[in-house]
C-alpha positions as CSV (number, residue, x, y, z in Angstrom):
1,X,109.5,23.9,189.0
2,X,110.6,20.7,187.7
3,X,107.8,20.7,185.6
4,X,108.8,23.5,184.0
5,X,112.4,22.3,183.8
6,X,111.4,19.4,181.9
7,X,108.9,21.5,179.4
8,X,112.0,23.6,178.6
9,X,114.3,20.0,177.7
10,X,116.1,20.0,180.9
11,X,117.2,16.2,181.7
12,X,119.3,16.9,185.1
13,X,118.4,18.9,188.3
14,X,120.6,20.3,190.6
15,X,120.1,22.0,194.2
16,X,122.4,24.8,194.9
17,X,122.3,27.0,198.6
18,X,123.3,30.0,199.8
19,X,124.4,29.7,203.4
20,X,125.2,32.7,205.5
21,X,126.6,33.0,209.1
22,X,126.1,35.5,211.7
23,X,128.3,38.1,210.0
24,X,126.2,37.8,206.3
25,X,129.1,36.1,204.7
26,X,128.4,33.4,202.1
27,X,129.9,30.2,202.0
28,X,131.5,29.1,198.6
29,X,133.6,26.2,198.0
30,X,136.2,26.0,195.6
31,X,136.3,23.1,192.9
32,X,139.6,21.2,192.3
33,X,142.1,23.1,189.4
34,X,141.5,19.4,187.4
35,X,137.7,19.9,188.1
36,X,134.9,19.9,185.4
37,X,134.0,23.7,184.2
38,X,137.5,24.7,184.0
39,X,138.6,23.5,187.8
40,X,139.2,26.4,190.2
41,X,135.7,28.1,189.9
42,X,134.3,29.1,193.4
43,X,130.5,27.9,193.9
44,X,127.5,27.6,196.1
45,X,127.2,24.6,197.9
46,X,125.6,22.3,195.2
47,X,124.2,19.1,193.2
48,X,122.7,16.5,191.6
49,X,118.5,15.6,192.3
50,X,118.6,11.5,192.2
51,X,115.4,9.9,190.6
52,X,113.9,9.2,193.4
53,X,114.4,12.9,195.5
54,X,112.2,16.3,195.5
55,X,114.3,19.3,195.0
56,X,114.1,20.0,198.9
57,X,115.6,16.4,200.3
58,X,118.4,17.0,197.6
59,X,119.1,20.3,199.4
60,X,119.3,18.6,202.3
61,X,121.7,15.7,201.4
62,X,123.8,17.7,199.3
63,X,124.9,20.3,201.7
64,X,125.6,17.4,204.4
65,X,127.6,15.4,202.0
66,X,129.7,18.7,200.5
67,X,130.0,20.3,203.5
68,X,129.4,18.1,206.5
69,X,126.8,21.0,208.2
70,X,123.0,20.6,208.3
71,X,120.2,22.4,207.4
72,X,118.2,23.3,209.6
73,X,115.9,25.5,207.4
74,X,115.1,26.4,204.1
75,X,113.8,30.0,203.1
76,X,113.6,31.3,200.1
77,X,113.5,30.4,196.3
78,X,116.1,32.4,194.7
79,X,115.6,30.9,190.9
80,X,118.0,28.9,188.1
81,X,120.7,28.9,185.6
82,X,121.1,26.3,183.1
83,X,124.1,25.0,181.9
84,X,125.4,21.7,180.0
85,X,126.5,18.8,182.5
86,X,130.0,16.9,182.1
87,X,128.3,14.5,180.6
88,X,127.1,16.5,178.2
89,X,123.2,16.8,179.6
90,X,120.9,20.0,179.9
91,X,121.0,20.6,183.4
92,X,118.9,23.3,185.7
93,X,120.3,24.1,189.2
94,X,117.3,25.3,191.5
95,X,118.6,27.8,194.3
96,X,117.7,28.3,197.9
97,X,118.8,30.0,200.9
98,X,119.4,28.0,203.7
99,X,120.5,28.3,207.2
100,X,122.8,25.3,209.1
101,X,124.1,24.5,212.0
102,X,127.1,26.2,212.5
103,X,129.6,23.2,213.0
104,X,133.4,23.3,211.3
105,X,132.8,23.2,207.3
106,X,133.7,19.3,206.0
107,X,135.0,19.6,202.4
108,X,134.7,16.2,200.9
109,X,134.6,17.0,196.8
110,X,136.4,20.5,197.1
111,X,139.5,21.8,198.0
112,X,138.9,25.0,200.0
113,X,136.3,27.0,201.3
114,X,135.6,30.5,202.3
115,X,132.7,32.8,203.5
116,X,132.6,35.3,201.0
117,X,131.6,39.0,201.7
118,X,131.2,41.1,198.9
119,X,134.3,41.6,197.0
120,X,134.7,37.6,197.6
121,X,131.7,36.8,195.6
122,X,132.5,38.4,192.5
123,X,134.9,34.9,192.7
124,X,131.9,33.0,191.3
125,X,130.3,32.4,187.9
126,X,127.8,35.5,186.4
127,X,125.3,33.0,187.0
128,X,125.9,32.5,190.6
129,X,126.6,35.9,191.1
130,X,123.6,36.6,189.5
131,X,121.7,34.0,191.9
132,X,123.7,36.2,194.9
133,X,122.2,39.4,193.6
134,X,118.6,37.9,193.8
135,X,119.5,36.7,197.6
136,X,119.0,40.1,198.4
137,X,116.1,41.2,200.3
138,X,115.6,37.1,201.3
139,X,116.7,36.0,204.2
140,X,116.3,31.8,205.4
């Protein structure tokens, strides 16, 4: 995948997850109104690959550090959108479905979270929805 990534021109990876609980909701979390992207915007659990991760370890750390639960599987691949960083760098964000531990959500970098059902999702990006629509059918 990264290979790819890097054929196309991308220069920053991100991890993204879709987490679901027992009653199929998703779990957004909502950026800060002074935020990068235009502040506000509801997204998946999500972000930067350091140098020295794979894709799957970034997952792993990312969740923990946004949201204080932890994986404790990954399923599917649910593909990419690409989009310019803050700073201004083509960036691809790699999605997964994951499943945690189902411990009280620990914002650290947002300010609010919600399990989304249906109508909640449409809260998100195209792209993310678009990444929601492909979780379909998949299941961690």
């Amino acid at each position: 995948m990264t290979h790819q990534a890097a054929a196309d021109g991308i220069t920053k990876h991100v991890v993204g997850a879709v987490i679901t609980d027992h009653d199929c909701l998703i779990l957004l979390l909502h950026r800060t109104a002074d935020d990068y992207l235009g502040g506000g915007l509801w997204e998946l659990p999500s972000g930067g690959v350091e140098p020295d991760e794979n894709l799957l370890d970034a997952l792993h750390r990312e969740v923990k550090e946004e949201t204080g639960l932890t994986i404790t599987s990954v399923g599917g691949y649910l593909g990419h959108f690409d989009y310019l960083s803050k700073s201004g760098k083509k960036t691809r964000q790699f999605n997964f479905t994951a499943t945690t531990t189902h411990d009280r959500v620990t914002l650290t970098e947002h300010d609010a979270h919600l399990w989304a059902d249906q109508a909640g999702r449409g809260r998100t990006s195209s792209a993310v929805q678009t990444v929601l629509a492909a979780c379909h059918g998949h299941t961690a």
